[in-house]
C-alpha positions as CSV (number, residue, x, y, z in Angstrom):
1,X,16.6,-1.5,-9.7
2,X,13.7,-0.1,-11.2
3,X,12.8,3.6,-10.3
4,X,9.3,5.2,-11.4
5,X,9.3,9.2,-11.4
6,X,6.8,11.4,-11.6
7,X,4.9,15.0,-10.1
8,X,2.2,14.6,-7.9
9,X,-1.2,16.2,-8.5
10,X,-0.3,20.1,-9.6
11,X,3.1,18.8,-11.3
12,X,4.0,20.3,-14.7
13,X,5.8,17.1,-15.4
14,X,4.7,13.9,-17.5
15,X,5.4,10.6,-15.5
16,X,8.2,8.7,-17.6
17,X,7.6,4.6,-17.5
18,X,10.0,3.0,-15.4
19,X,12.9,2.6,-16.3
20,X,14.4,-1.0,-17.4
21,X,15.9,-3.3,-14.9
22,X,19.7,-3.2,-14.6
23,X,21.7,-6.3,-14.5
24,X,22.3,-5.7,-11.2
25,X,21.3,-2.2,-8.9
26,X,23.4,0.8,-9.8
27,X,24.8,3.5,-7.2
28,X,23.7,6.9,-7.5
29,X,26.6,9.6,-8.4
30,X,27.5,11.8,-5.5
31,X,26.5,14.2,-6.5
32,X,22.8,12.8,-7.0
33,X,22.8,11.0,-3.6
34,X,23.7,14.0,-1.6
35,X,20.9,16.0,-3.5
36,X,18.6,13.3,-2.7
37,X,20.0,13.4,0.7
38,X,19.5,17.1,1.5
39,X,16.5,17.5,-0.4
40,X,13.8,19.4,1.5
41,X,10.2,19.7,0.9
42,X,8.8,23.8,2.1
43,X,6.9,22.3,4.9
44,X,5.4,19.0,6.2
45,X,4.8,16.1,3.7
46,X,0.8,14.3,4.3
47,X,0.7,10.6,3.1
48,X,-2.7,9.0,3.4
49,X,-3.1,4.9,3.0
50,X,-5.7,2.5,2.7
51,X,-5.6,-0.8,2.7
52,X,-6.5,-3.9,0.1
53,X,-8.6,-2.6,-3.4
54,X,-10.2,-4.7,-5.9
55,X,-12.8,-3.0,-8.3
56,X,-14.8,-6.2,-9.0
57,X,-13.9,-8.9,-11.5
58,X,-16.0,-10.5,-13.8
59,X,-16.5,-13.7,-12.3
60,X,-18.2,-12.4,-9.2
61,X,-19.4,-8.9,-10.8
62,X,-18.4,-5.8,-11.9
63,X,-19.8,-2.2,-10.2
64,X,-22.3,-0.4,-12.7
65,X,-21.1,3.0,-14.4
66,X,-17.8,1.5,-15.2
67,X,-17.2,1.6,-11.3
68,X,-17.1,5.5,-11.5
69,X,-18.7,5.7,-8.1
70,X,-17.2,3.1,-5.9
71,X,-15.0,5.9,-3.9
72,X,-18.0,8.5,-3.6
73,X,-18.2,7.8,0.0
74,X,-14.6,7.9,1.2
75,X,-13.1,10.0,-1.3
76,X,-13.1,13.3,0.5
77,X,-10.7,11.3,2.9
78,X,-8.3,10.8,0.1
79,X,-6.3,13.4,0.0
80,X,-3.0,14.3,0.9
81,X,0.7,14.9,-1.3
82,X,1.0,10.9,-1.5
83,X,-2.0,9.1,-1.4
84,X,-1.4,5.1,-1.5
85,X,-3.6,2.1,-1.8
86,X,-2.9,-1.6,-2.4
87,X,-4.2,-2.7,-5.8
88,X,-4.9,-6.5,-5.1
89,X,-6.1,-7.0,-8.4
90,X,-4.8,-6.8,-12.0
91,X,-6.3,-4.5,-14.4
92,X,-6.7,-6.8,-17.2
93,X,-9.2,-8.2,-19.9
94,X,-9.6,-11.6,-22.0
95,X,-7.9,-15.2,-20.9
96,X,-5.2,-15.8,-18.7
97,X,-6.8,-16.1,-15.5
98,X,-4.9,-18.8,-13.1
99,X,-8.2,-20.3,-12.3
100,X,-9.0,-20.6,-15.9
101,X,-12.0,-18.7,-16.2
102,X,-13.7,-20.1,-13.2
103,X,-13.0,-18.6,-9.7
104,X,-14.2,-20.3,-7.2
105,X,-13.4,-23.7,-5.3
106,X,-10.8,-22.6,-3.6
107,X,-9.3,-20.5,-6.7
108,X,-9.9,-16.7,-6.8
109,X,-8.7,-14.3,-9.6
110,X,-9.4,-11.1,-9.4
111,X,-9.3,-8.3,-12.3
112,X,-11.1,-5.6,-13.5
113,X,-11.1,-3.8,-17.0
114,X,-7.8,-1.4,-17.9
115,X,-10.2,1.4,-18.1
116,X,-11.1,1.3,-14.0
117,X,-7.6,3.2,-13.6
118,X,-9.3,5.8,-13.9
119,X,-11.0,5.3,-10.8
120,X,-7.9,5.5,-9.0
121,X,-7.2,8.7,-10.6
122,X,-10.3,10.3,-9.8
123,X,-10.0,9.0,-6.4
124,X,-7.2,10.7,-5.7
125,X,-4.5,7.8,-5.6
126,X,-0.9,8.9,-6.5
127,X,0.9,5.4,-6.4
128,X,-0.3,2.1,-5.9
129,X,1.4,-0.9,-4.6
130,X,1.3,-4.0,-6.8
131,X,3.2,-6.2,-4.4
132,X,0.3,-8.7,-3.0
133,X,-1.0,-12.4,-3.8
134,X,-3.4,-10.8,-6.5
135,X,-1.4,-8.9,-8.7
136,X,-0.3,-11.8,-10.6
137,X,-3.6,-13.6,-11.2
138,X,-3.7,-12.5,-15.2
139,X,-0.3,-13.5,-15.5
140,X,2.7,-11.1,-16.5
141,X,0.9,-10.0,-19.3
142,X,-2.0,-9.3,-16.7
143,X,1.2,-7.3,-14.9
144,X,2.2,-5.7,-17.9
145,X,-1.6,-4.3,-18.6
146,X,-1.9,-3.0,-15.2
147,X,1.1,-1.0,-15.1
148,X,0.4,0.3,-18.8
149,X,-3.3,1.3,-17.6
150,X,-1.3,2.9,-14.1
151,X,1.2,4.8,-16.8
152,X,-1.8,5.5,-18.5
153,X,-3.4,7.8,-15.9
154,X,0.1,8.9,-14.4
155,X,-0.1,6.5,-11.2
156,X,3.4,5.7,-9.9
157,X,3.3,2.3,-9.0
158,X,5.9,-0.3,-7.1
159,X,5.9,-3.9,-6.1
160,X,8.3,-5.7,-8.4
161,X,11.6,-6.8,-7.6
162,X,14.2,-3.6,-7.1
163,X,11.4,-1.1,-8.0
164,X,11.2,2.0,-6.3
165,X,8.5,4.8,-6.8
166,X,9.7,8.4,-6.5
167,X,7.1,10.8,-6.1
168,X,8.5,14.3,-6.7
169,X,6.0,17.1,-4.7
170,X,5.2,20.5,-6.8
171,X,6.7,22.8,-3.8
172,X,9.9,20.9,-4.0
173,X,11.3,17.4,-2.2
174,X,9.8,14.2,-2.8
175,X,8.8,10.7,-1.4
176,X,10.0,7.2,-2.0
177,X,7.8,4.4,-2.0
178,X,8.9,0.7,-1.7
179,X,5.7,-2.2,-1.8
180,X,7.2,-6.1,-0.6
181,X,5.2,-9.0,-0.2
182,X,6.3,-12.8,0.2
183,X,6.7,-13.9,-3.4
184,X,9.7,-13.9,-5.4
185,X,7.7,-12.4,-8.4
186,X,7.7,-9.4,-6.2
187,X,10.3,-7.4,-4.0
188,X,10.1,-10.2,-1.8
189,X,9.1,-9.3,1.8
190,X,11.0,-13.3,2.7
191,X,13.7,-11.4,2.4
192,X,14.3,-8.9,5.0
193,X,18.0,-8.0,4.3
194,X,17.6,-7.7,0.6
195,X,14.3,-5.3,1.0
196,X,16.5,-3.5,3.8
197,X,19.3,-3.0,1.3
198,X,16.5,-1.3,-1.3
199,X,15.1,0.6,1.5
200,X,18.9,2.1,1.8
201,X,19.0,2.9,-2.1
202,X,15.6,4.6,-1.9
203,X,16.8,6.9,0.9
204,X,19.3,7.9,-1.6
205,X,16.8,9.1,-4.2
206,X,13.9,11.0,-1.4
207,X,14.5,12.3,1.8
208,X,11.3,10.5,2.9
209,X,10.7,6.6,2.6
210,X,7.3,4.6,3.0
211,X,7.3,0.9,2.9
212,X,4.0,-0.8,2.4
213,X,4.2,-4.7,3.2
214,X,1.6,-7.0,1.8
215,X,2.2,-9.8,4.4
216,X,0.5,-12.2,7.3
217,X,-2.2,-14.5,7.9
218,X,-5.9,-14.1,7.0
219,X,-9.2,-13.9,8.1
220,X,-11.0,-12.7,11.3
221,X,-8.9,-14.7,13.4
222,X,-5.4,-12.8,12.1
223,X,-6.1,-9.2,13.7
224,X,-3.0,-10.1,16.1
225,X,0.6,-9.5,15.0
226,X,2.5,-12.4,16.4
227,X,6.3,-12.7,17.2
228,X,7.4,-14.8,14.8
229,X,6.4,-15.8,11.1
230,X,3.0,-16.9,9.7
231,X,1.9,-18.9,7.5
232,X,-1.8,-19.7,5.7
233,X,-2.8,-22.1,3.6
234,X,1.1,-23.7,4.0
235,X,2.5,-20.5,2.6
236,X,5.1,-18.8,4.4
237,X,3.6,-15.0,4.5
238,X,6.0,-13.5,6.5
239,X,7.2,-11.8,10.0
240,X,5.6,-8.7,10.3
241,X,7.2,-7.2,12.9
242,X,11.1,-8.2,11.9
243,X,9.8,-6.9,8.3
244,X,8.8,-3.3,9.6
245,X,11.4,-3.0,12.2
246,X,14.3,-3.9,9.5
247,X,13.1,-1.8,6.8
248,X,13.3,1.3,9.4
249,X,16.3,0.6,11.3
250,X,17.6,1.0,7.3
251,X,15.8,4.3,7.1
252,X,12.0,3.7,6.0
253,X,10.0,6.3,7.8
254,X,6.8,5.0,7.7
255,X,4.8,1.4,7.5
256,X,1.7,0.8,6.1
257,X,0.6,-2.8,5.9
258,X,-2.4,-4.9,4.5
259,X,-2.9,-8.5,3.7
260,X,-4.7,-9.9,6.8
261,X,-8.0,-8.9,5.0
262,X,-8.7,-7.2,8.8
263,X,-7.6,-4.2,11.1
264,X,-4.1,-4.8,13.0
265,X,-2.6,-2.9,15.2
266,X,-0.2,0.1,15.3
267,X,3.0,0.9,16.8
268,X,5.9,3.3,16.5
269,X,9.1,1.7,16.4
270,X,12.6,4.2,16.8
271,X,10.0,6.9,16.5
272,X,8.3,5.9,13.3
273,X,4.6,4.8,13.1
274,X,3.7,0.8,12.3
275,X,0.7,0.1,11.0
276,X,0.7,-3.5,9.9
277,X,-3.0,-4.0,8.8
278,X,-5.4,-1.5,7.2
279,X,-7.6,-3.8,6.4
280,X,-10.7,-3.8,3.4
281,X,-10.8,-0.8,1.6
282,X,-12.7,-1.6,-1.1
283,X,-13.5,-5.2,-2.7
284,X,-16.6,-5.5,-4.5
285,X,-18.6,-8.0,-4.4
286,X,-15.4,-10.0,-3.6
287,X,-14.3,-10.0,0.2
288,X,-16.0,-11.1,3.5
289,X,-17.5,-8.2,4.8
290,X,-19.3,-9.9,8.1
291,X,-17.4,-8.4,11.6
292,X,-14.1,-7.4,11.9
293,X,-13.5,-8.0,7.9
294,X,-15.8,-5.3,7.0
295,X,-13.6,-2.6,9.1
296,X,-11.0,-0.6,7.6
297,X,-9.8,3.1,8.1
298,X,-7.8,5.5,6.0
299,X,-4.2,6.3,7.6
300,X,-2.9,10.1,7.1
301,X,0.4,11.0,8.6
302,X,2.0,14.2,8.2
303,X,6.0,14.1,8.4
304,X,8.5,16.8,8.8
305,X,10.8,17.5,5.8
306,X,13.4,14.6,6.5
307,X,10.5,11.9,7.8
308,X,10.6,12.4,11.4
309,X,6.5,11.8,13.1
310,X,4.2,15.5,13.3
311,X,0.9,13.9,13.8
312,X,-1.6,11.3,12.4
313,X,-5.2,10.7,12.0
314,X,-7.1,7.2,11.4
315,X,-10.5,7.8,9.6
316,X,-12.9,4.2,10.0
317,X,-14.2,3.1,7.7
318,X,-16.5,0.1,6.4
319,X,-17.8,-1.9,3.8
320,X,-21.3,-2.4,2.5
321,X,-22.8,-6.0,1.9
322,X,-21.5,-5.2,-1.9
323,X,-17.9,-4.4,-0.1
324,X,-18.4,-0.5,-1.3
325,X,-16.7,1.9,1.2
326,X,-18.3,4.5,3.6
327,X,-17.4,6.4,6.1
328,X,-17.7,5.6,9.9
329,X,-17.7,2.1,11.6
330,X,-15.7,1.2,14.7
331,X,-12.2,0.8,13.7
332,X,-11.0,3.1,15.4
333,X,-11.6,1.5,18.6
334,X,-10.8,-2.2,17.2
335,X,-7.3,-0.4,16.2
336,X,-6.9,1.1,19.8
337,X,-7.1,-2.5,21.5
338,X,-5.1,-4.2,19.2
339,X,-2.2,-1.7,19.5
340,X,-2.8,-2.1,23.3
341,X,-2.6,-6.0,23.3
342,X,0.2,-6.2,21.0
343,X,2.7,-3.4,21.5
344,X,2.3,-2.5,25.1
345,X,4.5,0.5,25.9
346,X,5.6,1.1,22.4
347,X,1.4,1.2,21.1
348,X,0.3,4.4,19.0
349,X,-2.3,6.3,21.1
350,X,-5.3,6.4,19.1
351,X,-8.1,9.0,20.9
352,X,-11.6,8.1,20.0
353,X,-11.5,11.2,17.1
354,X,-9.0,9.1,15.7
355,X,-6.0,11.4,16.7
356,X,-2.6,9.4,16.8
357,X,0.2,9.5,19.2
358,X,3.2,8.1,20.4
């Protein structure tokens, strides 16, 4: 198991790299798990998610400024104690692209310089999942310069295999953070009972567990969540719904999904919220913005001290022909069917300010 640690944004403590993987997982001491167990927070817990981010790659362009003003327009909605996004890129210079240098005919690679982690940063992004088809496009020495440019800027990050983010909160209690998707490179979202099982060990080290899963179909026509798997392109991406009902039946207390490249929608499941698709955050100059593909939304949900749902708040958003983020767009109402269509009884309410509830 590999556990990241580290203060949020007014912490007084540095952000230790993870540590090494075990031979096999460890259990906690007693004493540690009950702490972990009891551990309350002075209050309510905000996370806010977005969905899929790539900060241009040289093949298809990078932003000027060093990409310093890709957030402008959304970044007042960043904000909360854990604020997550879905880095579907590698932060990585020089060769070892899988397409060789040449995106394009049906291979993509996407990366953008070590240095834009400091976007993130100034963004407000506390941990980023590095679970997704992307991730791995420099390689693992892509992997190992994008979590050294994430240590770099104290970014907790998850995604591999056993690895589990632990964000401690300044005012006391913390928040674990799991990212699957359906590779074996990554804590592979394929396998439901073995990401349950991590799930369990993360409730063990925070009182409050989020799950993001990287996982589904793609395109325009993928804004459902079937029953049943998926596949695209003849890969096996995964059943959404077993995923996120697995995961909190073994105590996650929140969902947040991405991967379809579009909106899906929401649902709350044994009293936690489900939302399998936020969609585009930001991709420049990378992703299909035309319809549906261009829509996205950032998801804040505000939990009590042990998990359980307070309230929640979907801000649309949507991208600009260069795929640069703004506010507004109809997502909100896109989100609002979809839940309807798909989840019947058990759909989040969605009021047309955004407002969620059960």
């Amino acid at each position: 198991m590999l556990v990241a640690i580290a203060f949020s944004r007014g912490g007084d403590s540095p952000s230790p790299a993870p540590a090494a993987a075990s031979a096999a997982p460890t259990t906690p001491a007693p004493a540690a798990a009950a702490a972990a167990a009891t551990a309350t927070a002075t209050g309510t817990v905000t996370i806010t998610a977005v969905g899929d981010v790539v900060m241009g790659t040289p093949e298809f362009g990078l932003p000027p400024a060093g990409g310093s003003t890709l957030f402008n327009g959304v970044k007042r909605l960043l904000r909360g104690d854990v604020v997550f996004g879905n880095l579907e890129q590698a932060l990585a210079t020089g060769p070892g692209s899988k397409c060789g240098g040449a995106s394009g005919g049906g291979c993509y690679a996407f990366a953008s310089p070590p240095s834009y982690a400091r976007n993130l940063k100034s963004a407000g992004f506390t941990v980023m999942g590095i679970a997704n088809n992307h991730a791995l496009d420099w390689g693992t020495s892509g992997q190992r310069s994008t979590v050294a440019a994430l240590d770099a800027q104290r970014i907790l990050y998850t995604g591999r295999p056993g690895e589990i983010a632990v964000q401690k909160l300044p005012r006391g209690g913390s928040v674990a953070v799991i990212s699957v998707a359906p590779y074996s490179w990554a804590q592979n979202a394929l396998d439901i009972p073995g990401t349950a099982a991590l799930v369990k060990k993360a409730a063990t080290l925070a009182p409050i567990v989020m799950v993001n899963i990287h996982v589904g179909a793609e395109g325009r026509s993928a804004n459902r969540v079937p029953r049943g798997g998926e596949t695209f392109l003849g890969e096996n991406r995964g059943n959404s719904r077993a995923l996120a009902h697995a995961v909190i039946d073994a105590g996650a207390d929140l969902v947040v999904g991405q991967g379809p490249h579009v909106l899906r929608g929401m649902q709350f499941y044994r009293g936690r919220l489900i939302a399998y698709s936020l969609g585009n955050f930001l991709g420049y100059k990378v992703f299909s913005v035309g319809g549906a593909s261009g829509q996205a939304g950032v998801l804040a949900v505000t939990l009590g001290p042990n998990g359980n749902f307070i309230s929640a708040r979907f801000s649309p958003t949507q991208l600009s022909s260069d795929g640069i983020p703004s506010q507004g767009g109809y997502g909100t109402s896109l989100v609002r069917s979809l839940s309807k269509a798909d989840f019947g009884s058990t759909a989040a309410r969605i009021s047309s300010t955004g407002e969620i509830t059960r």
